[in-house]
C-alpha positions as CSV (number, residue, x, y, z in Angstrom):
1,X,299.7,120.0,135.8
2,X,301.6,121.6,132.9
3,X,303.9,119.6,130.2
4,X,306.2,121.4,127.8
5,X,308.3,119.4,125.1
6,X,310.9,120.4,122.9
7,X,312.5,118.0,120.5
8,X,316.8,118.3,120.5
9,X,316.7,119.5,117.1
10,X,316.1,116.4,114.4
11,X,316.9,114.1,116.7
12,X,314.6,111.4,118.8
13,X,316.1,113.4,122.1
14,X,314.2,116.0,123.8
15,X,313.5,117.5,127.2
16,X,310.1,117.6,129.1
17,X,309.4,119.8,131.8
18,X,306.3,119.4,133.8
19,X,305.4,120.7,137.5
20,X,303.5,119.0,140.1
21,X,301.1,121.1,141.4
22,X,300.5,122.0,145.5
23,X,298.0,119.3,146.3
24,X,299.4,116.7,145.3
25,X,303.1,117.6,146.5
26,X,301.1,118.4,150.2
27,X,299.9,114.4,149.9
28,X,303.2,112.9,148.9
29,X,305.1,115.0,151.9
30,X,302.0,113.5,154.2
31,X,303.1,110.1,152.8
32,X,306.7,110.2,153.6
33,X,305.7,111.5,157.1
34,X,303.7,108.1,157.6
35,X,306.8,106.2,156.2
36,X,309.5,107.8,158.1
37,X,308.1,108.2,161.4
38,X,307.7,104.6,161.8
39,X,311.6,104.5,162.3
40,X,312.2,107.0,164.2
41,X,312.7,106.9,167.8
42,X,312.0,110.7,169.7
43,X,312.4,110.9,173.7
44,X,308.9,111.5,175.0
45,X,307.1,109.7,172.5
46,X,306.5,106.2,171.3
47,X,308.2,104.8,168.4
48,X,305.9,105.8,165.4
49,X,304.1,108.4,167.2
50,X,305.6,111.8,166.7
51,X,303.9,114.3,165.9
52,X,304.3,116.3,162.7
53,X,305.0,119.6,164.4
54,X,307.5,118.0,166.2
55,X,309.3,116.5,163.2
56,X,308.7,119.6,161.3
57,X,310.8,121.7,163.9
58,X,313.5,118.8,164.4
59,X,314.2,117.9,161.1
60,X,312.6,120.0,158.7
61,X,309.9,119.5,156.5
62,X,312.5,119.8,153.6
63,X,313.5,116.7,154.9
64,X,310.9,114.3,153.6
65,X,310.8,116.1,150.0
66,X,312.9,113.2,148.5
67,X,310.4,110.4,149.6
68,X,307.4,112.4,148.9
69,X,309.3,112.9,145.2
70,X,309.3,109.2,145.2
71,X,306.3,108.9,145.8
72,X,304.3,111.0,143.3
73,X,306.9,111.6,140.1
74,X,305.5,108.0,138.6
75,X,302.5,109.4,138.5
76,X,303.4,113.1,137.4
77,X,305.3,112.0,134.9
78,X,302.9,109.3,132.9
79,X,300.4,112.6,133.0
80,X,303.0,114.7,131.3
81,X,303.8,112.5,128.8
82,X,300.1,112.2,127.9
83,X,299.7,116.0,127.9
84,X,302.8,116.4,126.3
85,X,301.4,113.6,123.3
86,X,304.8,111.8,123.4
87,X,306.5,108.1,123.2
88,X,309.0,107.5,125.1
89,X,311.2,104.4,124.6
90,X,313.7,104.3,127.5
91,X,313.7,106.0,131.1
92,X,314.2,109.4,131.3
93,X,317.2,111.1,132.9
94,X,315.2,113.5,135.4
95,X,316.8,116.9,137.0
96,X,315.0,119.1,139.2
97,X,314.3,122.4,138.2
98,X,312.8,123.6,141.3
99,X,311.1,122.6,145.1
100,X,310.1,125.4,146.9
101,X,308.0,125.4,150.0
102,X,304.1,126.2,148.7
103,X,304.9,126.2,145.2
104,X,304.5,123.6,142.5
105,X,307.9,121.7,142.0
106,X,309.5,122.2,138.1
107,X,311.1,119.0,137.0
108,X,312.9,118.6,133.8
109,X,313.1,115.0,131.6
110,X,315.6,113.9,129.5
111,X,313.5,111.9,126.9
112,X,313.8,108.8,124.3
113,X,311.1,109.5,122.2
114,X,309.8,106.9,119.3
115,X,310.9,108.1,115.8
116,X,309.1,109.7,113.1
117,X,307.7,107.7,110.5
118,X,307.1,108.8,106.7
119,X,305.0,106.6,105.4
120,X,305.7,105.8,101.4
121,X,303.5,103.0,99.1
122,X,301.9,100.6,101.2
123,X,298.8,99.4,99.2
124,X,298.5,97.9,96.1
125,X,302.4,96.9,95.9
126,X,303.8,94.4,93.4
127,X,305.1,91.3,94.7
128,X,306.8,88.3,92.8
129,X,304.3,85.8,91.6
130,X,303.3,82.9,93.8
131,X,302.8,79.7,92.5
132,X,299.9,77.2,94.1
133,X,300.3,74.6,91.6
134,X,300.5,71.0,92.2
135,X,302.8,69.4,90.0
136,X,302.8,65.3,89.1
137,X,306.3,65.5,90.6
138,X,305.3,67.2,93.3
139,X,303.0,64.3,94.4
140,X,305.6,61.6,93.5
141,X,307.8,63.1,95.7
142,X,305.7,62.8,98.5
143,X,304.2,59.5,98.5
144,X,308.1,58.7,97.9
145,X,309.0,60.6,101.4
146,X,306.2,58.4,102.6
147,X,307.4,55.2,101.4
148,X,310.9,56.3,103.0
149,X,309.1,56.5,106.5
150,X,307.2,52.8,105.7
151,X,310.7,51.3,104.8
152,X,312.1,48.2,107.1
153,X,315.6,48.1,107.6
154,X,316.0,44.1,106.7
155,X,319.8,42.4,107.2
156,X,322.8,42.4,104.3
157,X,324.7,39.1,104.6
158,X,328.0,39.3,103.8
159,X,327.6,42.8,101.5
160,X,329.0,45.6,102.2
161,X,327.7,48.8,103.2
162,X,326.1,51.2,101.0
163,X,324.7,54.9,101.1
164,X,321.5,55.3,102.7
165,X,322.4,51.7,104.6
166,X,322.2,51.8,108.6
167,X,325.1,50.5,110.0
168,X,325.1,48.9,114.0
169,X,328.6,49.7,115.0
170,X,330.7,50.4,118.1
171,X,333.7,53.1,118.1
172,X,336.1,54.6,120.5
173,X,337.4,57.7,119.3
174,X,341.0,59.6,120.4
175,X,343.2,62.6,119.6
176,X,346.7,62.1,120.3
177,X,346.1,58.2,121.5
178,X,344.1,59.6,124.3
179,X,340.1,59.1,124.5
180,X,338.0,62.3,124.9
181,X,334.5,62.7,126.5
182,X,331.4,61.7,124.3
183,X,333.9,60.0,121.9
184,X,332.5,56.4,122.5
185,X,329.6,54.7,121.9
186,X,328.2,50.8,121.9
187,X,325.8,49.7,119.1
188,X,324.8,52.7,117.6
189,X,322.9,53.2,114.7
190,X,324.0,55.6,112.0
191,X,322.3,55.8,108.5
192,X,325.0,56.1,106.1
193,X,325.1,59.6,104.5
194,X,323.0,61.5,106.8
195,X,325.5,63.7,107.8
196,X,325.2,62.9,111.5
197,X,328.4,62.4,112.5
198,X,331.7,64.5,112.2
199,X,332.6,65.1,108.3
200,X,334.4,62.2,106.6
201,X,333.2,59.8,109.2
202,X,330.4,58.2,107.1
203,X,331.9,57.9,103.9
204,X,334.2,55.8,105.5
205,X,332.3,53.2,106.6
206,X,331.2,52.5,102.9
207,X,332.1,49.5,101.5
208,X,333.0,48.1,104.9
209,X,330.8,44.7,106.0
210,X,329.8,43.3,109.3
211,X,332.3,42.0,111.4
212,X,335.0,44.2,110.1
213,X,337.3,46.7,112.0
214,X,337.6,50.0,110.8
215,X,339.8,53.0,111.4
216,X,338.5,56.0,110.8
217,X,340.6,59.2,110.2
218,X,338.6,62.8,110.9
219,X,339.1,66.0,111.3
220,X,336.9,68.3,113.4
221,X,335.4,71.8,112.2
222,X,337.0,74.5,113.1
223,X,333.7,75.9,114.3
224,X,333.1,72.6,116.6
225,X,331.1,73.4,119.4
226,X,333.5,71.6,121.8
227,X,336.1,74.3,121.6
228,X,338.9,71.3,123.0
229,X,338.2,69.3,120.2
230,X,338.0,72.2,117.3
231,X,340.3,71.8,114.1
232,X,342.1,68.8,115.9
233,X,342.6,65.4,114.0
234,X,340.7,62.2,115.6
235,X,340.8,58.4,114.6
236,X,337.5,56.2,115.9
237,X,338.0,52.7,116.3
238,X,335.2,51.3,114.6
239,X,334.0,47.8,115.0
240,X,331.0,46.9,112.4
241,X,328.3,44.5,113.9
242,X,325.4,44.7,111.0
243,X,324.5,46.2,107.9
244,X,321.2,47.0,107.2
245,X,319.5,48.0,104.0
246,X,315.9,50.1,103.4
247,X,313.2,47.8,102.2
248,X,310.7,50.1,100.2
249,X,306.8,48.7,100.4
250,X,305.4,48.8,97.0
251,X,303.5,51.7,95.4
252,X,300.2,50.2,95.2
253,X,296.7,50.1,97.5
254,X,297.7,48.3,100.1
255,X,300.4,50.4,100.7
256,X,297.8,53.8,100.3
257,X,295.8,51.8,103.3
258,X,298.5,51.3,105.3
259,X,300.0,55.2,105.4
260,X,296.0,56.7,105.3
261,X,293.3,54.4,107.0
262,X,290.5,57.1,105.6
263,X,291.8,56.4,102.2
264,X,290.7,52.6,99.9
265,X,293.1,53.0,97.2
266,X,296.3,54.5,95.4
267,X,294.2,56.5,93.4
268,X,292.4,58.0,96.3
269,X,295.9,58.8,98.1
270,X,297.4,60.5,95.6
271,X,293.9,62.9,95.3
272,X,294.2,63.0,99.0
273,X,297.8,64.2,98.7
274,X,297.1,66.7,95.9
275,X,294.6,68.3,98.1
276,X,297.2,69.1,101.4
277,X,299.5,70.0,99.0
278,X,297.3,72.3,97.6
279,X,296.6,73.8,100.8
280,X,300.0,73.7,101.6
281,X,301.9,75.4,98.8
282,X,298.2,78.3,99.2
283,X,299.6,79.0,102.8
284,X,302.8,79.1,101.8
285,X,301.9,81.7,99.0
286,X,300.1,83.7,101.2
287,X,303.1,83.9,103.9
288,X,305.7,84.9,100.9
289,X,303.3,87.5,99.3
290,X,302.8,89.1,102.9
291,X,306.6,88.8,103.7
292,X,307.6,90.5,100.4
293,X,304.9,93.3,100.6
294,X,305.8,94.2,104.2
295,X,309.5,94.5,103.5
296,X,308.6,96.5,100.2
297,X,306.5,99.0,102.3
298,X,308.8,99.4,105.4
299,X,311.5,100.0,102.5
300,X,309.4,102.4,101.3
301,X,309.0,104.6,104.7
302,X,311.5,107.0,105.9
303,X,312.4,106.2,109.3
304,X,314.5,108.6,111.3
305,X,317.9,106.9,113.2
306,X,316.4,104.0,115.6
307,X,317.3,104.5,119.3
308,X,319.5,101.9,121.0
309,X,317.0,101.5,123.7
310,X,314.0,100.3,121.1
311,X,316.8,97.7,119.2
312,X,318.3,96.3,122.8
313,X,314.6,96.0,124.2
314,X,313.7,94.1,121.0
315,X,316.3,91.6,121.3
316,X,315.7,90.8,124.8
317,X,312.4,90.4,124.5
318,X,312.7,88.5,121.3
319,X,315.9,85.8,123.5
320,X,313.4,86.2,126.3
321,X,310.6,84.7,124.7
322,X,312.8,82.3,122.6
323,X,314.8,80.8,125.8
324,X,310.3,80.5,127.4
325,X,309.6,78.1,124.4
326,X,312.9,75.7,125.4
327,X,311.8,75.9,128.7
328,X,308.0,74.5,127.7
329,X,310.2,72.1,125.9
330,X,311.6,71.0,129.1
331,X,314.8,72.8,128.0
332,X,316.0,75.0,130.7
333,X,318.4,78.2,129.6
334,X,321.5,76.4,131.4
335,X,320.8,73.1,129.5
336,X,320.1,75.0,126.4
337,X,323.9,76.7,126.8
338,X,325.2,73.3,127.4
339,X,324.2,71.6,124.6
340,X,325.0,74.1,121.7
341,X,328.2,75.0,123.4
342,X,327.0,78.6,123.7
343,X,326.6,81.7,125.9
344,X,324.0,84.3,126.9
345,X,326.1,86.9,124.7
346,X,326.0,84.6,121.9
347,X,322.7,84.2,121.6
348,X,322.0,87.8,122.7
349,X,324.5,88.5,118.9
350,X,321.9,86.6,117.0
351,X,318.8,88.0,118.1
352,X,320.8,91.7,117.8
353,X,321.9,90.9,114.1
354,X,317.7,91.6,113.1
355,X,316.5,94.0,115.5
356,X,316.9,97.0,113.3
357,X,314.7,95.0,110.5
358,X,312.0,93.6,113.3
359,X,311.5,97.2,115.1
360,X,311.4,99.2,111.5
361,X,308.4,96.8,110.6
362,X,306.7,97.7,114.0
363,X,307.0,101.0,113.6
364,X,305.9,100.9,109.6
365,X,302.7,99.0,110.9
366,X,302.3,101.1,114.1
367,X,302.1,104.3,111.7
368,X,299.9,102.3,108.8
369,X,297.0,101.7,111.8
370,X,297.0,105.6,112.6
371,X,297.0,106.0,109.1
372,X,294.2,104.0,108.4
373,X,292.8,104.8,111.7
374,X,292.2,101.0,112.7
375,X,290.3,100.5,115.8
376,X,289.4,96.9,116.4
377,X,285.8,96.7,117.6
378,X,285.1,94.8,121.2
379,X,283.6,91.7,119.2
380,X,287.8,91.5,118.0
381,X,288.8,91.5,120.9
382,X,286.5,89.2,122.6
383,X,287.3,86.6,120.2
384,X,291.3,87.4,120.5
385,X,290.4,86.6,124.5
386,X,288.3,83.4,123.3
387,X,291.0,82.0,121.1
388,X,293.9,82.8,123.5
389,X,292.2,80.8,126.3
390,X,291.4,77.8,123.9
391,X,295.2,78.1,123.2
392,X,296.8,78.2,126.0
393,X,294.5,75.7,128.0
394,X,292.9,79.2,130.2
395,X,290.1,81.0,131.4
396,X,288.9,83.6,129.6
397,X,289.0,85.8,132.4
398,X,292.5,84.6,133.5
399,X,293.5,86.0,129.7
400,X,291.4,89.3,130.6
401,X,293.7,89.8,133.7
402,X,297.1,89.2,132.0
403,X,296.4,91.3,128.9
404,X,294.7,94.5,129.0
405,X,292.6,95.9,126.3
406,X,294.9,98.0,124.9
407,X,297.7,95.3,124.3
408,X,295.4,93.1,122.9
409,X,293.7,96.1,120.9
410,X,297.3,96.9,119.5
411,X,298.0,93.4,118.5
412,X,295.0,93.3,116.8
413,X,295.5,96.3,115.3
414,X,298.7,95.1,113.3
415,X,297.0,92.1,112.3
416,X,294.7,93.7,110.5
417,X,297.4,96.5,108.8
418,X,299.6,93.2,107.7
419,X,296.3,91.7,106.5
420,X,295.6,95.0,104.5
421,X,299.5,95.4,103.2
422,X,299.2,92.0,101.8
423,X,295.5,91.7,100.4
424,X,296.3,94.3,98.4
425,X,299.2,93.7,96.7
426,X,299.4,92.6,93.3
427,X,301.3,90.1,92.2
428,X,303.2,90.1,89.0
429,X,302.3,88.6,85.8
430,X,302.9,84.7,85.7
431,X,306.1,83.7,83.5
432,X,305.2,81.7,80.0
433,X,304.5,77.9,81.4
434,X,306.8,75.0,79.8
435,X,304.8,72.4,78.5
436,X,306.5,69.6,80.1
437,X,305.3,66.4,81.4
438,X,306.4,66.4,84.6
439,X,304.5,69.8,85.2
440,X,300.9,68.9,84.9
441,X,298.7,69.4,87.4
């Protein structure tokens, strides 16, 4: 086996030639014998049973060339690109160059080849600074979301509706006097001013009290996702059965017991809540501080033009793996489609619209582990096998079949250029603090 490559000038094209030497050529042709002669019927033999003489002088040896092509080139060709040290990224476009009888057979590749990359600054980069701070307000704010989850909707006699009230109401909506599929409902619940229902619909309701009729004039988006309905005018029929208002629970201990049974008092609540915060808004830092660094070192590299085959592979892998999770959801692709009024192409656009940024920052950390010559050790991986299985409810050696060492050595692997991008970055100096109230910790 010989492998020559030579790049098409500065571009990510090029053309491999490789042979395939004698031997193996002689058990490829013995191959296609095995295959063909099992369908071909000879007078004065058995189906199957001709002899290779025979076939030779009928047929040709030349004959089974193709098949016994077939049969080897997979193999030829992964060995020449390894010889020949290069990536591809799409199939190649094979010609070939010669087959004579006895000799090795030339073949010439078309290839896709992964880009170039010229690294620039990737450690110690400057981010923006990341504040971990808990603020009194920021605590207030979230025993207050909890309160909003403890509140009980309790009966308005004879007052009307107000923001943040849930109405009970039945409608029956039309366009052009005539009804239209999912227009009607009985006793629904809507929460005034939570932007559920078609714009203008809510705000219409206010003011309005129970037992009243009410017509309601809308107008649907332009951008609806039922294409019938889109920038057409509706009025609902809307009959109001009860008006309900939020009734908060008190800020006090009893309340702290009731939202946290680990937790005796107010007091101990709000320490409680400083703490996830803290963690919270620390996770949160550390995911923005890695985001920023990343995008500052792949902005940094020079990356020659991206082939089309890397971006469209990207975006089907990334729809593929999107359109899995709705399925684990019990979501299948056709309901998915259904329900957000939307095709395969349109979700195909969105993944597309990101693919040049997603495959640049692969290739930037793909070059930053050769750089840094990062070779996870066989303890990584174990524990990458070990915490996959816990994950995902498998055996360990289930995980061991589906992923071989070197995926899991290359995922690794980026982990641990990320982790070395972003624990090195420095983050920039922290603006002068205000002194107000509200901002003590």
């Amino acid at each position: 086996m010989s492998a020559k490559w030579e790049r098409d000038g500065d571009t990510n094209k090029g053309t491999l030639t490789f042979d395939i030497d004698v031997d193996t050529i002689k058990k490829g042709i013995d191959q296609a014998f095995d295959k063909a002669k099992k369908t071909l019927t000879v007078p004065g033999f058995r189906k199957g049973h001709i002899p290779r003489q025979i076939f030779n002088r009928m047929y040709g040896e030349e004959a089974l060339y193709q098949d016994a092509l077939n049969i080897v080139l997979p193999e030829a060709y992964e060995a020449a690109i390894k010889e020949a040290g290069i990536e591809p990224v799409d199939q190649p476009q094979l010609d070939v160059d010669s087959m004579e009888k006895e000799q090795p057979w030339v073949l010439k590749a078309v290839v896709t080849v992964k880009p170039d990359v010229k690294l620039g600054e990737y450690r110690g980069l400057t981010v923006p600074k990341q504040s971990t701070r808990v603020l009194v307000k920021d605590i207030d704010a979230e025993l207050e979301n909890k309160r909003q989850q403890q509140a009980e909707l309790v009966l308005k006699e004879d007052k009307a509706a107000e923001n943040g009230d849930t109405v009970v109401i039945d409608y029956v909506g039309t366009v052009d006097g005539e009804k239209f599929d999912g227009g009607s409902a009985d006793n629904h619940s809507l929460e005034l001013g939570s932007n559920s229902f078609i714009p203008g619909f809510e705000e219409q309701l206010v003011g309005h009290k129970a037992g009243e009729d009410v017509d309601v004039k809308v107008t649907f988006p332009e951008d609806y996702q039922a294409k019938e309905l889109a920038g057409k005018e509706a009025v609902f029929a809307v009959k109001l059965h009860e008006v309900k208002a939020k009734e908060l629970p008190a800020l006090d201990d009893e309340f702290a017991k009731d939202v946290d049974e680990d937790v005796d008092s107010l007091e101990e609540l709000k320490a409680k809540t400083k703490e996830q915060l803290k963690e919270r808004k620390e996770h949160d830092a550390k995911e923005a501080i890695e985001e920023a660094a990343i995008s500052e070192a792949v902005d940094n590299a020079e990356i020659k033009e991206i082939p089309q085959a890397m971006l469209d592979d990207d975006t089907n892998r990334q729809m593929q793996q999107y359109l899995a999770n709705m399925q684990q959801q019990g979501i299948s692709p056709e309901m998915y489609f259904q329900i957000t009024g939307t095709k395969q192409e349109d979700l195909q656009k969105q993944f597309a619209a990101d693919a040049e940024n997603r495959v640049k920052t692969n290739l930037v950390l793909e070059a930053i582990v050769e750089a840094e010559d990062i070779k996870p050790a066989k303890e990584d991986i174990d524990a990458e096998i070990k915490d996959l299985a816990s994950q995902y409810s498998m055996k360990e050696e289930e995980v061991s079949k589906a992923l071989s060492p070197d995926m899991l050595s290359h995922d690794i692997a980026i982990r641990k250029a990320v982790d070395l991008v972003r624990d090195s970055a420095k983050q920039e100096k922290t603006a002068k603090k205000s002194k107000a109230k509200d901002d003590a910790e």
